[in-house]
C-alpha positions in Angstrom: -43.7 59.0 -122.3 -41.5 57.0 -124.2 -43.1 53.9 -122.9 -46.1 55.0 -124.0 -45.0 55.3 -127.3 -43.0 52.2 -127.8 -46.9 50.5 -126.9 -48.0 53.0 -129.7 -45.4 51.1 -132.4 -45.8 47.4 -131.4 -49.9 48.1 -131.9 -49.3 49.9 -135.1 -46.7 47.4 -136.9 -49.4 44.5 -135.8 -47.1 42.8 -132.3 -50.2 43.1 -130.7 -52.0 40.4 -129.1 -53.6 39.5 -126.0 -50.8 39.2 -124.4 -49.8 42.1 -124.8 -52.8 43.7 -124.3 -53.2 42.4 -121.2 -49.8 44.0 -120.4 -50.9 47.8 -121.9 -54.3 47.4 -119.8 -51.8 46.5 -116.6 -49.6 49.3 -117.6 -51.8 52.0 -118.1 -53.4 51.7 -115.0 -50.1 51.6 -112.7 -50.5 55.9 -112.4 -52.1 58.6 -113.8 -49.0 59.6 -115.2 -49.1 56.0 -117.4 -52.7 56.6 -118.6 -52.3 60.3 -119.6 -48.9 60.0 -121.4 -51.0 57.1 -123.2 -54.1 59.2 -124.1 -52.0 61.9 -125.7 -49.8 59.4 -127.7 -53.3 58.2 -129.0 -53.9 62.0 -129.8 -51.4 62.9 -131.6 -50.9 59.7 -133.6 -54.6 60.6 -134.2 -53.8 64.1 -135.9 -50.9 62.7 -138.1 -53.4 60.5 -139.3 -55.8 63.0 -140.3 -52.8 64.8 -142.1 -53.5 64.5 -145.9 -50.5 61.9 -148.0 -48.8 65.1 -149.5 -49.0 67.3 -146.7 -47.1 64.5 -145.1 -44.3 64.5 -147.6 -44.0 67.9 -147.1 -43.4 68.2 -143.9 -40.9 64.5 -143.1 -39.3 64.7 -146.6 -40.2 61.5 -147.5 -42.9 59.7 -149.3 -45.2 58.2 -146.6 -44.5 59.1 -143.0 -43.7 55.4 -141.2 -45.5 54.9 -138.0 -42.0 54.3 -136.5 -41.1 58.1 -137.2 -44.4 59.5 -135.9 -44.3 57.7 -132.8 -40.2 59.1 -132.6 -42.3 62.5 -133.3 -44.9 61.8 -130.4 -42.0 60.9 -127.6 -40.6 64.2 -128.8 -43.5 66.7 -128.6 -44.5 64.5 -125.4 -40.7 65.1 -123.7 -41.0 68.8 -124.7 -44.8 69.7 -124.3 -44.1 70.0 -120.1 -41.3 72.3 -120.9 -43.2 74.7 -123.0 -45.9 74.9 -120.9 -43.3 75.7 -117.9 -41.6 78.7 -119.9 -45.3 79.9 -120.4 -46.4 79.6 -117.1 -43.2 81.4 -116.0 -42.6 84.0 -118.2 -45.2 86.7 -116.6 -42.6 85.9 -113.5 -39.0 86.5 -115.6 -40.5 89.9 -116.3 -42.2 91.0 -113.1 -40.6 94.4 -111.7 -39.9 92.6 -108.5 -39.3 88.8 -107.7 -37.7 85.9 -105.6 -36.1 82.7 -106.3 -37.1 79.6 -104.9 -35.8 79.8 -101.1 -34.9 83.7 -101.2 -37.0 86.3 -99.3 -36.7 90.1 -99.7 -37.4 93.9 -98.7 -38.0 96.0 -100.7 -38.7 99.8 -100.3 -42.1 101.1 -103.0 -41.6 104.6 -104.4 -44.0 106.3 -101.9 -41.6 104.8 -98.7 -44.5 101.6 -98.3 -42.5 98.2 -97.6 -43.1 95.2 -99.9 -41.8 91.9 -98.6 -41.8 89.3 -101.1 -41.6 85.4 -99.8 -39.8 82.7 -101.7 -40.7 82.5 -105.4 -42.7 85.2 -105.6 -43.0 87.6 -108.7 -44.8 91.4 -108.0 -45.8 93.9 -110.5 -46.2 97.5 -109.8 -48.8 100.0 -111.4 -48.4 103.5 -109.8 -50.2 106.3 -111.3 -51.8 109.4 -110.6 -55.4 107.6 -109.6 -53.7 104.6 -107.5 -50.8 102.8 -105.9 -51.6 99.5 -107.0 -49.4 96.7 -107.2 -50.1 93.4 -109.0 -49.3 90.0 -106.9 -48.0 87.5 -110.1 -47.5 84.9 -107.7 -46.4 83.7 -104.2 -46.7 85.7 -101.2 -46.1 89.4 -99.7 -46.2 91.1 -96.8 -47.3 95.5 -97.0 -46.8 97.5 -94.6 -48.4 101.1 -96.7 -46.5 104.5 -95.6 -48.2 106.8 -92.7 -50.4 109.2 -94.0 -49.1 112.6 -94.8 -46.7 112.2 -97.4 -47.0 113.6 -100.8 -49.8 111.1 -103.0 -50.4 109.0 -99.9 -54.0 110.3 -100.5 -54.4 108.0 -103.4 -55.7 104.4 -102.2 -53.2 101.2 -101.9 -54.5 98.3 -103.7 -53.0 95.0 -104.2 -54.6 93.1 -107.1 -55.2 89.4 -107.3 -56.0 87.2 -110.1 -59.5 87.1 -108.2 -59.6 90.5 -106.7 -58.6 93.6 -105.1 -57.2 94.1 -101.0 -57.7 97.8 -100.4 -55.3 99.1 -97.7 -56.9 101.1 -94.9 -53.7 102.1 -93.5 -52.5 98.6 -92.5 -49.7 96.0 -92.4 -51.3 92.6 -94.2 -49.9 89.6 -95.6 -51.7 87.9 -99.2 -51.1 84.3 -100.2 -52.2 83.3 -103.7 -52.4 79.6 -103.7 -52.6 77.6 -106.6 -56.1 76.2 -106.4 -58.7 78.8 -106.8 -58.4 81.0 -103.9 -56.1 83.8 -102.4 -55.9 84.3 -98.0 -55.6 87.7 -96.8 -53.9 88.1 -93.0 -54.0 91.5 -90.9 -51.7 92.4 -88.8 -52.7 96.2 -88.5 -55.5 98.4 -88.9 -57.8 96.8 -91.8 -58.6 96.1 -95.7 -60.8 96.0 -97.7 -61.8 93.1 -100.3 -63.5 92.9 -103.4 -63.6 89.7 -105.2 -63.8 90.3 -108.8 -67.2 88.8 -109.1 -68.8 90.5 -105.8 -71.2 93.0 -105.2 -69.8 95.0 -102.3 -66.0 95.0 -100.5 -65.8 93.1 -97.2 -63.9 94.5 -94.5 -61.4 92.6 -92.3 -59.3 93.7 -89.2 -56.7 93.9 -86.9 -55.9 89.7 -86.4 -58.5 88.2 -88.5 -57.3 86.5 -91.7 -59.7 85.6 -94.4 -59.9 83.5 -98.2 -61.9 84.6 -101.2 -62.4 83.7 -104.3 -63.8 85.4 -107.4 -67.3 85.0 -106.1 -67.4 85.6 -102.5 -65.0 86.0 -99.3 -64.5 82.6 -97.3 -65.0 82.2 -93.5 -63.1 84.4 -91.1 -60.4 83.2 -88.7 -57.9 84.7 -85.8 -54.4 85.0 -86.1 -52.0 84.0 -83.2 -49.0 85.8 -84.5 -48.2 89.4 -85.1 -46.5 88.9 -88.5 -45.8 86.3 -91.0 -43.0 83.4 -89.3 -41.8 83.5 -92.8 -40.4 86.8 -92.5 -38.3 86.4 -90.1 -37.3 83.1 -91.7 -38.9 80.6 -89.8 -41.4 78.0 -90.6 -43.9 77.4 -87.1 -45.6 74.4 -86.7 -48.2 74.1 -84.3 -49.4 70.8 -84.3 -49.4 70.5 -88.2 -50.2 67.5 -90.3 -46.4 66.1 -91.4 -48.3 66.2 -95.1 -48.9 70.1 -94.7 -45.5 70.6 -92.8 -43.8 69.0 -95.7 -45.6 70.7 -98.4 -44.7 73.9 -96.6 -40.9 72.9 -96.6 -41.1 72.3 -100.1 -41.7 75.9 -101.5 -38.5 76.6 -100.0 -36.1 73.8 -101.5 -35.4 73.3 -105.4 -36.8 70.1 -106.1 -39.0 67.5 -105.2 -40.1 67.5 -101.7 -42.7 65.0 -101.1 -44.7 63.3 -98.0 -45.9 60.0 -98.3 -49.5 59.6 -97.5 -48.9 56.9 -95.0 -47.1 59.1 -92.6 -49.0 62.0 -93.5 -51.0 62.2 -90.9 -48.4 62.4 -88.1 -48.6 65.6 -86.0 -45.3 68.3 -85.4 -44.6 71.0 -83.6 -41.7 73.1 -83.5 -39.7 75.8 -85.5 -37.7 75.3 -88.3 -35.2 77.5 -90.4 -36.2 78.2 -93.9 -32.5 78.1 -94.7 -32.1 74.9 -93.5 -34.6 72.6 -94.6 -32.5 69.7 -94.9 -31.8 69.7 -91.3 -35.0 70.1 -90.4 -35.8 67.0 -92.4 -33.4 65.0 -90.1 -34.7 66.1 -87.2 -38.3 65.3 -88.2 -36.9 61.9 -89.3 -35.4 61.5 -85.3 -38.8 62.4 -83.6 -41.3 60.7 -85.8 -41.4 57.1 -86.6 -40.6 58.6 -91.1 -37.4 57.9 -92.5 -36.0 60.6 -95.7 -35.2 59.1 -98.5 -33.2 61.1 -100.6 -33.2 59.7 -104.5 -31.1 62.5 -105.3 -30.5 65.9 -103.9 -32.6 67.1 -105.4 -35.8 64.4 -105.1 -36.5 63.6 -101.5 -39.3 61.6 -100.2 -40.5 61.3 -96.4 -41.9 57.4 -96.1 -42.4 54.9 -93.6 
């Protein structure tokens, strides 16, 4: 960001020739990251611009604004834009009635005696009243397992809601992933639910060992489950011949930082079982069965490469 503005000044004060043209093209197209830190230099240069002469002085306390001091303002608002958008991405979490940390898993026990496990980084509303026990997933993953029948208010229907729909407990134990792209996966471990994307007609019903995907529109294609309950919650992370790419994506939910695969190696297949708590280890053994070597940049920024 702050190379993209330092290009910004030597093209506004007139150092700009073909040389150096040659030298933003070569720039800008070395990553995404270059070329979009560029387009919103150009941006926002373009709205100080537009900003009539005297609203100018107003607002930099000065007579003209230089270009030097609006491209000082751009690197700013550029450094800080990422960090306002990740307090307001995460402030629904800070206030959620129950949450995780990156890494932590937990039990917790509902007020009509239903369990509500809550994998790492996961944030969990709840919305019990007199027509439902409904809870609201925020983010991340849980695990349900709904009271037995014949309690006081167990008569009132379960429902865990989803940015793109509703899981209707029919007396069950069932895991729900929401996933950052546009789809959440439901997994049932007993009895059966019920689900209702926002945008459907009718619920879709899913049992005993079959685990499903919907989005707002429609539910996705059925599978089978192998397992009786998530590996997660008992701390564990199972691969069964997954890619190295997905293994190490998978890793990465539970470890502050950047955990990254390289696509080269990506494709490598792994089996085995690893601890949650110890991902780092896990790393090292990966890196003794598999022709990948972990590059650690800094604790906390670790790359699996060639």
């Amino acid at each position: 960001m702050e190379e993209a503005a330092g290009w910004l000044t030597s093209m506004q004060e007139g150092q700009f020739g073909a040389d150096e043209e040659m030298a933003l093209t070569a720039w800008r197209s070395r990553s995404p990251q270059h070329e979009e830190a560029w387009q919103k230099a150009q941006n926002l240069m373009g709205m100080i611009d537009a900003v009539p002469g005297n609203m100018r002085q107003k607002i930099w306390g000065r007579e003209r604004i230089s270009r030097r001091a609006a491209i000082k303002a751009i690197a700013s608002i550029l450094m800080l834009a990422p960090v306002c958008k990740f307090a307001w991405d995460e402030w629904p979490g800070l206030l959620a009635d129950y949450k995780t940390a990156t890494g932590e898993t937990r039990k917790f026990i509902l007020p009509d005696g239903s369990q509500l496990y809550l994998n790492t980084n996961s944030h969990v509303d709840l919305r019990f009243d007199a027509a439902a026990r409904r809870i609201e997933l925020v983010d991340g993953e849980i695990l349900v397992q709904t009271a037995k029948a014949g309690s006081v208010g167990l008569d009132r229907p379960f429902i865990v809601q989803t940015k793109f729909g509703t899981i209707r407990a029919l007396g069950t134990r069932f895991a729900v992933r929401q996933f950052e792209r546009a789809e959440i996966r439901v997994d049932v471990y007993e009895h059966a639910v019920a689900i209702n994307p926002v945008s459907a007609e009718a619920e879709t019903r899913i049992s005993k060992g079959q685990s499903a995907k919907f989005n707002p529109s429609q539910v996705l294609k059925l599978s089978s489950l192998h397992r009786q309950e998530p590996s997660w919650v008992q701390g564990q992370i199972i691969s069964d011949n997954m890619k190295l790419g997905d293994l190490i994506a998978e890793m990465s939910r539970y470890r502050t930082g950047v955990l990254r695969c390289d696509p080269a190696v990506a494709d490598y297949r792994v089996s085995g079982v690893f601890q949650l708590a110890q991902i780092d280890i896990a790393l090292n053994i990966i890196a003794s069965s598999l022709p990948v070597r972990i590059r650690r940049i800094t604790p906390y920024w670790i790359l699996v490469t060639e």
